[in-house]
C-alpha positions in Angstrom: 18.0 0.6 -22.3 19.1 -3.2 -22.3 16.3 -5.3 -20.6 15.8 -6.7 -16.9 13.5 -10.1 -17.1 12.1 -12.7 -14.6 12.3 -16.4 -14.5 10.3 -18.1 -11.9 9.2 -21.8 -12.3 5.5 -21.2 -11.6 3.6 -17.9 -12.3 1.0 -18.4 -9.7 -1.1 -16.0 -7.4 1.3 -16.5 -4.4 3.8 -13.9 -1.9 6.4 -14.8 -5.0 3.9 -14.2 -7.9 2.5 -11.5 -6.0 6.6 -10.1 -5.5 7.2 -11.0 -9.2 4.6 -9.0 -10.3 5.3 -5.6 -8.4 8.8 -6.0 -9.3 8.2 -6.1 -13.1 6.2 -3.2 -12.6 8.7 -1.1 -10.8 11.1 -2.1 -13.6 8.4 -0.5 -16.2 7.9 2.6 -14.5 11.5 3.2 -14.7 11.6 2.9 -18.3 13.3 -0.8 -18.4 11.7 -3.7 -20.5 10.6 -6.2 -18.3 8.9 -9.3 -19.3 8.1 -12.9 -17.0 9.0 -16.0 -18.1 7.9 -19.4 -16.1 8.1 -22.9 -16.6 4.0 -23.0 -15.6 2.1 -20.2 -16.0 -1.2 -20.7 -13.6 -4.4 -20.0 -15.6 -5.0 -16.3 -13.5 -1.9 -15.5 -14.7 -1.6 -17.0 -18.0 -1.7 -12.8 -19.7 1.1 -11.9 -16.9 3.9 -14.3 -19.1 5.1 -16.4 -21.4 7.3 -19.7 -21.2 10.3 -19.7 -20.6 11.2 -20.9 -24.0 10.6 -18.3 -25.8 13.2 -16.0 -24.6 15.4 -16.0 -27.1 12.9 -17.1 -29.9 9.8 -15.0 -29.7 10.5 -12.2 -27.7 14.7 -10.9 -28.4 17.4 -11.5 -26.4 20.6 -9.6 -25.6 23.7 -10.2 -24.0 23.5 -6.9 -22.5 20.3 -8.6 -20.9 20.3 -8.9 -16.9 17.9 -12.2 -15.7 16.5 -12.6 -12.5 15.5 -15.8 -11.4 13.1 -16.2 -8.4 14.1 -19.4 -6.8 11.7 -21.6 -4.2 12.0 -24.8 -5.2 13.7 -26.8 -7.8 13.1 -26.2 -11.2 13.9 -27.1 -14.9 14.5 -23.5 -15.9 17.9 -23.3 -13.6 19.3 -25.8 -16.4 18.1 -23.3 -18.9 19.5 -20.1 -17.0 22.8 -21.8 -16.6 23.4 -22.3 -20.2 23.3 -18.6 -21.4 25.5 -16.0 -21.4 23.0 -12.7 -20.0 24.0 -11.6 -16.3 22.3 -13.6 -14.1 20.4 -12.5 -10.2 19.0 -14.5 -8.6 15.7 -13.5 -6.0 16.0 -16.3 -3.1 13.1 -16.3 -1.1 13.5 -19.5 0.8 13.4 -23.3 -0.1 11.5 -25.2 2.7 14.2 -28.4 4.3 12.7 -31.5 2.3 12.8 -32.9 5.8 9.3 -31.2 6.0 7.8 -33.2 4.1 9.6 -36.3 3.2 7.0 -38.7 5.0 3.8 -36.4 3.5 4.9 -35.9 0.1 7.7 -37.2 -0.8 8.0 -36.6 -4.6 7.8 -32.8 -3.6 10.7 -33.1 -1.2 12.8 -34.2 -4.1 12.3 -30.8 -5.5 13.2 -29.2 -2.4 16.3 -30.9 -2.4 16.8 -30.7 -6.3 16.4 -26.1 -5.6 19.3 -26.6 -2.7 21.3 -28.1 -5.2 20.8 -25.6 -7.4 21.2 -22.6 -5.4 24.6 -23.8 -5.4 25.2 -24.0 -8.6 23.2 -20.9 -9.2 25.9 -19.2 -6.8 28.6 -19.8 -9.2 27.0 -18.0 -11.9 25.4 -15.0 -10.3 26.5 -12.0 -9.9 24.1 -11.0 -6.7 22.2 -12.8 -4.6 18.9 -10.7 -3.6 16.8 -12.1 -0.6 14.4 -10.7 2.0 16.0 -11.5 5.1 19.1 -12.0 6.7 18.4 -15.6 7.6 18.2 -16.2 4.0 21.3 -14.3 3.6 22.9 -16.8 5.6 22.1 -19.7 3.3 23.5 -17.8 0.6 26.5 -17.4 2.2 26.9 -20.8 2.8 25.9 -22.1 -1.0 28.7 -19.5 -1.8 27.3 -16.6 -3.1 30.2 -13.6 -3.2 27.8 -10.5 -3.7 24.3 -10.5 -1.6 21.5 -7.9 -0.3 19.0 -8.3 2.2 15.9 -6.2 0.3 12.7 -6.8 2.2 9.9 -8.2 0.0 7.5 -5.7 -2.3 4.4 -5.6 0.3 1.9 -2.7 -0.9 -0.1 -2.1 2.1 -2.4 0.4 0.2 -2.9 -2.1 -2.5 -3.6 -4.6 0.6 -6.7 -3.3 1.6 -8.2 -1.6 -1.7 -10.9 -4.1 -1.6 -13.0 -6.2 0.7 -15.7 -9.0 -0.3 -18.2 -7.1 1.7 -20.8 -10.0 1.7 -18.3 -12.0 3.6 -17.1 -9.5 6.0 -20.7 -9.1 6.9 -20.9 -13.0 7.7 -18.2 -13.0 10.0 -19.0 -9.8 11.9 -22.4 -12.0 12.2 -20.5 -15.0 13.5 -18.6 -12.1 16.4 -22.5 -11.6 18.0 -22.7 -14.6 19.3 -19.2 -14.0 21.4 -16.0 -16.0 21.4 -12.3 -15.0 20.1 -12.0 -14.7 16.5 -7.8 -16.5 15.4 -6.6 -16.2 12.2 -3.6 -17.7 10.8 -2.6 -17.1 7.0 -0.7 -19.5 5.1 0.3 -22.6 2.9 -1.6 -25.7 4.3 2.4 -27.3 5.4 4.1 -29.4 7.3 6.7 -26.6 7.5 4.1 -23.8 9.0 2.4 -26.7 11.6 -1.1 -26.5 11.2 -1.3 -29.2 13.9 -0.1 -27.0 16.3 -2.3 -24.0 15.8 -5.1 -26.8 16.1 -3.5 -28.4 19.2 -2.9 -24.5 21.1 -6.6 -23.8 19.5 -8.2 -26.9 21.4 -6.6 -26.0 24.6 -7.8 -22.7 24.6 -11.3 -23.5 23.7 -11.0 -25.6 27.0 -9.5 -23.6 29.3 -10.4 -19.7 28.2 -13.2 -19.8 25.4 -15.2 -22.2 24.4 -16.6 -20.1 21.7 -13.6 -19.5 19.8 -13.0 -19.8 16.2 -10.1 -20.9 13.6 -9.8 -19.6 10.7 -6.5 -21.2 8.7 -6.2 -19.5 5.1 -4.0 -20.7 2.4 -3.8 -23.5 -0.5 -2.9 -27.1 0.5 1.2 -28.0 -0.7 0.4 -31.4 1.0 -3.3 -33.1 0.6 -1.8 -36.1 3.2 -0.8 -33.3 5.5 -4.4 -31.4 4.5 -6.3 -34.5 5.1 -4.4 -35.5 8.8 -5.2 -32.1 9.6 -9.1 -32.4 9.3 -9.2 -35.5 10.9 -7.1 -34.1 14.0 -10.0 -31.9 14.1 -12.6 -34.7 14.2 -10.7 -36.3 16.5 -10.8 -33.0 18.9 -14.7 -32.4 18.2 -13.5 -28.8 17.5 -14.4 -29.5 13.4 -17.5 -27.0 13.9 -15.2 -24.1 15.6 -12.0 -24.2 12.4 -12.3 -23.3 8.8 -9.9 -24.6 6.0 -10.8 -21.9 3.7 -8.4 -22.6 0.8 -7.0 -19.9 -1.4 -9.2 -17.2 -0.9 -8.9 -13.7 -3.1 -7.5 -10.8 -1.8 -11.1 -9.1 -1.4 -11.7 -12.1 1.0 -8.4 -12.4 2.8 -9.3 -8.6 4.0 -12.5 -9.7 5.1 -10.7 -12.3 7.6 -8.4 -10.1 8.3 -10.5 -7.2 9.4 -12.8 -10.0 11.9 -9.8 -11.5 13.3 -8.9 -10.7 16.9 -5.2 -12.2 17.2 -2.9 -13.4 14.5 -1.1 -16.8 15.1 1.5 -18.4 13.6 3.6 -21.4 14.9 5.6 -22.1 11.8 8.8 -23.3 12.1 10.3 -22.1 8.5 9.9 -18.9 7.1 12.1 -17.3 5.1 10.1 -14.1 5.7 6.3 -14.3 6.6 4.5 -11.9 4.5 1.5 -12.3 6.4 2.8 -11.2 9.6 3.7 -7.6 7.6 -0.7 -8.2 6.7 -1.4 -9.0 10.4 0.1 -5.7 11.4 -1.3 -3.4 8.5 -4.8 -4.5 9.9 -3.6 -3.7 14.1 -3.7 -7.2 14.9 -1.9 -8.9 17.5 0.8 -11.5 16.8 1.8 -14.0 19.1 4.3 -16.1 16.7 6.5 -19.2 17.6 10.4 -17.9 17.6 12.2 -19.8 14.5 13.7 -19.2 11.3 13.1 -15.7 10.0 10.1 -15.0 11.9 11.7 -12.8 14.9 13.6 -10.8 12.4 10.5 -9.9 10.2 8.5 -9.2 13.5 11.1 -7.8 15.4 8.8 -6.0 18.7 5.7 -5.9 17.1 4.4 -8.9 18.6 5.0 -11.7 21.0 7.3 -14.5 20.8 7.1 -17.9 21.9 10.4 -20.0 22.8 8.0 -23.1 23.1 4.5 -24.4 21.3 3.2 -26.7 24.5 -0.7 -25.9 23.6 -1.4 -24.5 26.9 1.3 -22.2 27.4 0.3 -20.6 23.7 -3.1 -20.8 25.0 -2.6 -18.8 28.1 -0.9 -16.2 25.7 -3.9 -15.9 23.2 -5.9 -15.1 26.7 -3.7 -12.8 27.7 -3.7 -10.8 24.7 -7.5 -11.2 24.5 -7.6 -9.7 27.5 -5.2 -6.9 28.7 -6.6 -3.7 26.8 -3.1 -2.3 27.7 -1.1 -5.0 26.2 -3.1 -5.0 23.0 -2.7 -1.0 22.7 0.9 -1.6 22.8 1.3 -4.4 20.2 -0.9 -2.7 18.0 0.9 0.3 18.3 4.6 -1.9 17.6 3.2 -3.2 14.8 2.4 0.4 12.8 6.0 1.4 13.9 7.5 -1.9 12.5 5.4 -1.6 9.7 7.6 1.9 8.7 10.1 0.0 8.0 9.1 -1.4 5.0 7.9 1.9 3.6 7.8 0.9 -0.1 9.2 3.6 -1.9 12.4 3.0 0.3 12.9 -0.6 -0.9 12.0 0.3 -4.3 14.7 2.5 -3.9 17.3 0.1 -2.7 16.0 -2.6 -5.3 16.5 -0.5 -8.0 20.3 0.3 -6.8 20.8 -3.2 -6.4 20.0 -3.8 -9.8 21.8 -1.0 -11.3 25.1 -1.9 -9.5 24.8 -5.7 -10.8 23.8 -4.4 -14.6 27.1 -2.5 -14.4 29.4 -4.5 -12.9 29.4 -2.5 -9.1 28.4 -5.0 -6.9 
């Protein structure tokens, strides 16, 4: 059976290494060879792939070969990709607007801009355009891509919650004793998913509703200007004491916050699908989320939308949930039904099709 492999530009423990992964292993269950290729392999991930360069050399290629390329950001491999002859896929799962973060980091809004460009390009070589939403859909559509599918992203929700870093769950059911609201947001430290206003909505509530409250923002920094603003916001607030940056956290841990938490936030304004928000509902938690981008189609009813981030309306909607039994019931309830409809085995199902039809030449 000819092979089906992945280019991505960084291997990395991530929502696209994470998809990446699953993906490769779906492929192998179904009898394909799959391998990863990347232009940076993180050291975690170092056994999960090889570089890119040795497609070709090392491990054989084919022409009957079909490549996917997961595309976020720019990357040197598209130059690479472009050049040989194998059907080509490509996986979009969003490039952040370089708008973001042209004032914070502006090197890394050149790659932004440098992956739009080559989505373009990319568009006149592929033969289907695979993304997890229909917002990203759009952009497609617009970079002129002729063939595309809207296939939700691989989210496991057994493999979620396997594990939990039981010394730290135990900590933070401590920290609930002493009272006061428990608000979790999970993400990329980012201009693009506003930190600064989760901080600003937080302070407002600890004013007006609970002054006991706690922060919890999870997720690796993609700015340390943005990072570092961010913490001195917090100073500036005297709220420092009440918010924890807690980095990239493993999975074990990210249960552990996840289980504690008592609403889910997120104000982002640039999502090309949210994968936490699938996490927030998995574990019952509310979600009161800021409507932009992708984020109303991946939640859909499960959770409240916000047509406006002014600290103390968000506020007053963080103390509603908190506390109207009823209303939490309800989105709780929302969320497990949303959550059905990205049963896995149905978008393994549909991925696999998708694949198939662009291997033969039925897209």
């Amino acid at each position: 059976m000819s092979a089906i492999h992945q280019f991505v530009p960084v291997l990395e423990p991530s929502a696209v290494g994470t998809h990446t992964l699953r993906l490769q292993a779906l492929l192998r269950a179904h009898g394909i060879p799959s391998e990863i290729f990347a232009s940076v392999l993180h050291p975690k991930m170092r056994n999960n792939g090889h570089r890119y360069q040795e497609y070709g050399r090392n491990i054989p290629a084919s022409p009957d070969d079909t490549l996917i390329y997961q595309l976020a950001t720019g990357s040197e491999l598209v130059d690479f990709l472009l050049g040989r002859p194998e059907r080509l896929v490509v996986n979009y799962h969003n490039i952040t607007p370089s708008s973001f973060f042209a004032l914070w980091e502006p090197h890394f809004a050149s790659g932004l801009n440098l992956g739009r460009k080559q989505m373009r390009e990319l568009g006149k070589r592929a033969v289907l355009g695979i993304t997890p939403s229909a917002f990203n859909e759009d952009e497609l559509h617009g970079a002129g891509y002729a063939q595309t599918e809207v296939i939700p992203f691989l989210f496991d929700s057994k493999e979620f919650s396997v594990n939990v870093d039981t010394d730290l769950l135990a900590q933070l059911q401590q920290e609930k004793t002493n009272g006061g609201t428990d608000i979790l947001f999970v993400g990329r430290i980012s201009p693009n998913k506003c930190q600064h206003d989760i901080i600003a909505a937080f302070a407002a509530y600890r004013r007006l509703y609970d002054p006991n409250a706690r922060l919890r923002l999870i997720g690796s920094s993609s700015s340390s200007r943005y990072h570092e603003a961010l913490q001195k916001f917090t100073t500036s607030l005297k709220i420092e004491h009440a918010i924890t940056f807690a980095g990239s956290v493993p999975q074990s841990a990210l249960v552990a916050y996840y289980e504690t938490a008592d609403v889910f936030l997120c104000l982002s304004e640039h999502e090309g699908f949210c994968v936490p928000l699938l996490e927030a509902m998995h574990h019952q938690l509310p979600i009161v989320a800021y409507r932009s981008s992708a984020i109303p189609e991946t939640l859909s009813e499960a959770g409240l939308l916000l047509s406006s981030k002014t600290p103390v309306l968000v506020a007053a909607t963080l103390d509603r949930v908190q506390k109207d039994p009823s209303l939490r019931d309800a989105m709780d309830t929302a969320g497990l039904q949303r959550l059905r409809n990205f049963h896995l085995p149905d978008i393994h199902a549909q991925m696999l099709s998708a694949l198939e039809r662009a291997r033969t030449g039925n897209t």
